[in-house]
C-alpha positions as CSV (number, residue, x, y, z in Angstrom):
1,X,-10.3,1.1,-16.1
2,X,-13.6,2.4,-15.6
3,X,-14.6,5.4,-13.1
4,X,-18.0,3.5,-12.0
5,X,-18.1,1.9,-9.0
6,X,-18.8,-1.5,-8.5
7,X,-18.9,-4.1,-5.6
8,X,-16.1,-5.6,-4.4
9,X,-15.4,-7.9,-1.6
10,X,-12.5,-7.7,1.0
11,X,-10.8,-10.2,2.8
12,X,-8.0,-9.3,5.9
13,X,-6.2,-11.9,8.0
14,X,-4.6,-10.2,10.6
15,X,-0.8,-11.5,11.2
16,X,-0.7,-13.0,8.0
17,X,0.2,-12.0,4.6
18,X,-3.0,-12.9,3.1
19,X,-5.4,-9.6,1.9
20,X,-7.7,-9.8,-1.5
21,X,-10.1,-8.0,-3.1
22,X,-12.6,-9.9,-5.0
23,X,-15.6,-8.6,-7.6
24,X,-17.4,-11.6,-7.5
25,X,-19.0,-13.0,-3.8
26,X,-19.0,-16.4,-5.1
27,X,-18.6,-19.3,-2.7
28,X,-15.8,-17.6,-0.8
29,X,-15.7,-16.0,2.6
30,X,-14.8,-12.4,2.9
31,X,-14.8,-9.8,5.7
32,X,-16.3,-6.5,4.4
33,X,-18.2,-5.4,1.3
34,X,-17.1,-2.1,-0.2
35,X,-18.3,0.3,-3.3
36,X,-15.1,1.7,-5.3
37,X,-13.8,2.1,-8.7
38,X,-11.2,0.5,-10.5
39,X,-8.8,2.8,-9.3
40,X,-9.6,3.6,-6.0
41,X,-9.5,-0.5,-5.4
42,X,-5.9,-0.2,-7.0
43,X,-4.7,1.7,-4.5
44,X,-5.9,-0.3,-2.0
45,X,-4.0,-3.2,-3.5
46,X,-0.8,-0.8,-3.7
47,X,-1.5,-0.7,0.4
48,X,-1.7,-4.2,0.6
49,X,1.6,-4.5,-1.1
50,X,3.1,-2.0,1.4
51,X,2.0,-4.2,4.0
52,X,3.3,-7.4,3.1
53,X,6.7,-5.7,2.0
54,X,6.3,-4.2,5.9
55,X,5.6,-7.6,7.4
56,X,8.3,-9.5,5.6
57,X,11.1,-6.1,7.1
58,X,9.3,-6.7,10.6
59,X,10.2,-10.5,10.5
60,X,14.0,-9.3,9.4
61,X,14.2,-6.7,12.2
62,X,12.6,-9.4,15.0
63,X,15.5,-12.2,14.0
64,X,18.2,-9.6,14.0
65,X,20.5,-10.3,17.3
66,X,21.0,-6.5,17.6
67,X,20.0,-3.8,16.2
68,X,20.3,-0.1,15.9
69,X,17.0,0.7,13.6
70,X,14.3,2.3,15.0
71,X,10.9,0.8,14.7
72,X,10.2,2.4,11.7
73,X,9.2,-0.8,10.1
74,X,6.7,-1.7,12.6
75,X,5.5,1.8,12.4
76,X,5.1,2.0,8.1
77,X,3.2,-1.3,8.5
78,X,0.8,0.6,11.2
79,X,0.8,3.2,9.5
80,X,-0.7,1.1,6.2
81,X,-3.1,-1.0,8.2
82,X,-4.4,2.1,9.2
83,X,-5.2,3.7,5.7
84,X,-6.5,0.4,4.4
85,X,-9.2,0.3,7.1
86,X,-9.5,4.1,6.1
87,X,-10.3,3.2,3.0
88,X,-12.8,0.4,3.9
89,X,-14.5,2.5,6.0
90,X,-14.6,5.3,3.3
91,X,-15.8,2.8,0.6
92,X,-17.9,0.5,2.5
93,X,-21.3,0.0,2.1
94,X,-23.3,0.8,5.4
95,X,-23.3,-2.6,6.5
96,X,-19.8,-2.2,6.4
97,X,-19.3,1.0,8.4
98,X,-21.7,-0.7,11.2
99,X,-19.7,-3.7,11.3
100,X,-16.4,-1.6,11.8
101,X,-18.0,0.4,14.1
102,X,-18.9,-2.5,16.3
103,X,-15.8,-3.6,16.0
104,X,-14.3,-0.9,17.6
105,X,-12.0,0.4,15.3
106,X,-14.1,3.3,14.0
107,X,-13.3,4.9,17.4
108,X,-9.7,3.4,17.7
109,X,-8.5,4.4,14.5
110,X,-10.4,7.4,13.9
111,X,-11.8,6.6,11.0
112,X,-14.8,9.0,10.3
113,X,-12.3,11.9,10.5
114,X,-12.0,13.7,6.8
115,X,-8.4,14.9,8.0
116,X,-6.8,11.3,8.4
117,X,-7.9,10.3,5.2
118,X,-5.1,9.2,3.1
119,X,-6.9,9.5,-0.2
């Protein structure tokens, strides 16, 4: 792994489990361009594991008859959305930023604050 950052290319799809980071553009679509290393895209993978594990236990909880868990599933899944858009923010080029920012979500989620930075 190198410590040099390079460009990569994200792609999100809200409600599903589908989340990639490519290195190449190529031919494919993709939602937000970012500058990161090797490792710092690894995590972000790690976070897109997190939330497809939390998707899958948010689907189990929503066909249980009854239940007596708290929403602590929907909330881990939140919680990992959250840092990944952190993360794009913190790694995106400007283009990027301006994009999330006209999105909204720079605002919503906070995320030009140092303290909520998960990384």
């Amino acid at each position: 792994m190198t410590l040099d950052k390079k460009h990569y290319y994200v792609t999100l799809q809200a409600g599903t489990t589908v989340a990639e980071i490519r290195d190449e553009k190529g031919s494919a679509t993709y939602d937000f361009e970012i500058e990161a290393t090797d490792v710092q895209v690894g995590m972000m993978r790690d976070l897109f594991n997190n939330c497809v594990h939390g998707d899958f236990m948010m689907w189990m909880h929503g066909h249980t008859l009854w239940s007596d868990m708290p929403d602590r599933d929907n909330d881990e899944y939140d919680d990992n959305l959250r840092a990944i858009y952190q993360l794009i923010y913190q790694y995106g080029t400007e283009k990027t930023k301006s994009d999330l920012e006209q999105m909204g979500l720079v605002k919503l989620l906070g995320l030009d604050r140092e303290e909520l930075r998960p990384f």
